[in-house]
Structure formats: C-alpha cells, structure tokens
C-alpha positions as CSV (number, residue, x, y, z in Angstrom):
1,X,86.4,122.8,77.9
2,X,88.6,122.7,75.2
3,X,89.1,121.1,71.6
4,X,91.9,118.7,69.9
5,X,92.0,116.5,67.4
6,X,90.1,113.5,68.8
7,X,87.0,115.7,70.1
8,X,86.6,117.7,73.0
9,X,87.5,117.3,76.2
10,X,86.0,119.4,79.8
11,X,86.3,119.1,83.6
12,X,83.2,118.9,85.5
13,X,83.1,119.6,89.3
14,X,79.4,119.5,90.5
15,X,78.6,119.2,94.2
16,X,82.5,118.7,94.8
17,X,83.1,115.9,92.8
18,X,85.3,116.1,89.8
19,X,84.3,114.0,86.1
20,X,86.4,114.3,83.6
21,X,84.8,114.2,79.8
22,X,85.4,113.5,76.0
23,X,83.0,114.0,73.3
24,X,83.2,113.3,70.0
25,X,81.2,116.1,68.7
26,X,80.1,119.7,71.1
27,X,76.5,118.3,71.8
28,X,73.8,120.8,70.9
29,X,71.8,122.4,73.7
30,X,69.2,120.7,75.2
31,X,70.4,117.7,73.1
32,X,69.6,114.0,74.9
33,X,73.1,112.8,76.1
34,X,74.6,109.2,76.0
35,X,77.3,107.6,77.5
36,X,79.4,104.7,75.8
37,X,80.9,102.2,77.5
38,X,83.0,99.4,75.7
39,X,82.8,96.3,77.0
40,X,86.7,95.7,78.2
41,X,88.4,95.1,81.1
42,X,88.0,98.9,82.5
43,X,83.9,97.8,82.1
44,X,83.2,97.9,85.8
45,X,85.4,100.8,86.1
46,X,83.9,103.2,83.9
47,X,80.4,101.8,84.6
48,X,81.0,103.4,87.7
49,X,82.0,106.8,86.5
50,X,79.2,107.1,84.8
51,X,77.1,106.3,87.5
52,X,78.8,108.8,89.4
53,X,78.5,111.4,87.4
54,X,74.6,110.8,86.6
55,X,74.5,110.7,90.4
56,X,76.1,114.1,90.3
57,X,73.9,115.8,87.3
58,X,71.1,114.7,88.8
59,X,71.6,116.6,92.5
60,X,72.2,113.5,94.5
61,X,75.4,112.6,96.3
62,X,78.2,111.0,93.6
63,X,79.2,107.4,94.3
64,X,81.6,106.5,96.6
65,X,85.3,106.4,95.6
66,X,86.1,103.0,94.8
67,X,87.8,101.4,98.1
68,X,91.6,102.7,98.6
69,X,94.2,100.7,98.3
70,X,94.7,98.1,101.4
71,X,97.6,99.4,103.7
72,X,99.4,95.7,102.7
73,X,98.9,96.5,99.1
74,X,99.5,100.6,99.5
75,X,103.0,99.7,101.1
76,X,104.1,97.1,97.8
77,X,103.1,99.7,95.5
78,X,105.0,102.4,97.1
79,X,108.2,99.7,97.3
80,X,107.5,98.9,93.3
81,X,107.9,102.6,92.8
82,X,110.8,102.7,94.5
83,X,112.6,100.4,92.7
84,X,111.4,101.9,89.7
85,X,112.9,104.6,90.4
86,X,116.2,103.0,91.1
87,X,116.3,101.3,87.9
88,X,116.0,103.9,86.1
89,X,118.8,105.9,87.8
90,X,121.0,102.9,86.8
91,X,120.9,101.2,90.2
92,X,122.3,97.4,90.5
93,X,119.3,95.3,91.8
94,X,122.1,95.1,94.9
95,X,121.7,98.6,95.3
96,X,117.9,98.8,95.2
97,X,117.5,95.8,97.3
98,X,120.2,98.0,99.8
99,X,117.9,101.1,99.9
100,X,114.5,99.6,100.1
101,X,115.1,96.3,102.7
102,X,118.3,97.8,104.4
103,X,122.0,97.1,104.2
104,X,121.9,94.7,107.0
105,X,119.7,92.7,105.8
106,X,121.5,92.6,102.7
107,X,124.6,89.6,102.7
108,X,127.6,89.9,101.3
109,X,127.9,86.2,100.4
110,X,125.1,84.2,98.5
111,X,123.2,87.4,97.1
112,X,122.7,85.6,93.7
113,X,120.6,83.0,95.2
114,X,119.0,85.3,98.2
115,X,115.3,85.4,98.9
116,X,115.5,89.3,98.7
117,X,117.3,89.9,95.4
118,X,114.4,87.8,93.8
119,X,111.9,90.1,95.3
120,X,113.7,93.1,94.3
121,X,113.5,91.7,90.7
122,X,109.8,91.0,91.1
123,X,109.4,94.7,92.2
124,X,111.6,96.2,89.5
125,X,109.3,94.3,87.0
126,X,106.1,95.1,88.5
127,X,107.2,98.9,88.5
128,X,108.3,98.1,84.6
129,X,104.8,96.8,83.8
130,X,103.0,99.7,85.9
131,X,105.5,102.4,83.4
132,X,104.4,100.3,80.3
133,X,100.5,101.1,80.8
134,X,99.6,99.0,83.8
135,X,99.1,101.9,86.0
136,X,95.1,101.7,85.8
137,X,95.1,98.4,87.5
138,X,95.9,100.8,90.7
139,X,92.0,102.0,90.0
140,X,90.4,98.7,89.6
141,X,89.2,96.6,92.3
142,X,90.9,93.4,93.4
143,X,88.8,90.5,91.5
144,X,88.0,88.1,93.8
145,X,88.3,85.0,91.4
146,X,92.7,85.7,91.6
C-alpha cells in the first residue's frame, strides 16, 4: 500500500488473482467496506472487478478474465500499433503502409487514391485515438448493438 495525494492506493493478489485498489480514506479495522461504481461507460467493466474481487475475498475462484481479444481483432490492433509507431518516428503514411502490407503490394503509380494508403490512414488514426485515452476500449467487450 501506499499513499498520494488522491488517497491510497494497494495491490491485492489473493488466490492468484491480482486487484488493484484506491481508497479515499485507510478504512479502520474491521470497518464494513463498499465499493462505488459510477454509472459510465466502464459500468460493466468495473462491475466485474468488483465481482471478482468479492469472489476472491470471499475464498471462491475470481471471475473469469473477460474474453481475449478475437485473433481478427488481436491482429488490427497489433497493425494500429504499428503504425503508431511509425508516425511517431516521422514515417510518410507511404512508408508505414510499405512496412506493415509489404513493398510489393505497395504501387508506385496511383498511391493517392489506393485502397491501402486509406487503410493506413484509418490505422494511424485509430492508434492516435488509442494514445489519446482510448486504450481502455481494448478491456471492454464488443457491444453487440455496433
């Protein structure tokens, strides 16, 4: 555990799962605990956390993980990071498209209006978004409504 300025904050690993806490306040011994939840878009998310870890406090097995990412999805990600990264060394989007598709498939004519230099826009700006405080959509499950 430790304290800073917004409360304290302690890793918990119980029965080999790991929770992560903050409290307000150091809760007296033998104190009646609570957990808040805000009602936001990480609802279902944190929901489960705390099932999880009342799961775990209470000597039964913790929840299961929520489901990994689908291989389909898994592999966009890792190309969205990718180009991320190739932005930000100052890559052209020619360059990134060249490192993540291939050189081949690249042409040297008509790039401006190629199916593959729009994607590696797309993925540049996904991987923008994901920097800029998207990254806990990678935790939440797909909503089936979208």
């Amino acid at each position: 555990m430790r304290q800073n300025t917004d409360g304290w904050h302690a890793v918990l690993g119980v029965g080999g799962a790991t929770h992560r806490l903050w409290m307000k306040e150091l809760p007296a011994a033998d104190a009646p605990q609570a957990i808040e939840l805000p009602l936001d878009s990480s609802f279902e998310l944190r929901a489960q956390a705390a099932q999880s870890l009342w799961r775990t406090l209470s000597g039964r097995s913790p929840c299961l993980p929520l489901s990994g990412l689908p291989p389909q999805r898994r592999q966009r990600f890792a190309l969205v990071l990718r180009a991320l990264d190739g932005r930000n060394e100052g890559k052209t989007y020619r360059a990134i498209a060249e490192g993540l598709f291939g050189k081949k498939r690249i042409p040297e004519r008509a790039w401006t209006t190629h199916d593959l230099r729009n994607r590696t826009i797309r993925l540049v700006q996904r991987g923008l978004a994901l920097m800029r405080g998207g990254y806990r959509e990678l935790l939440r499950p797909r909503r089936k409504d979208k």
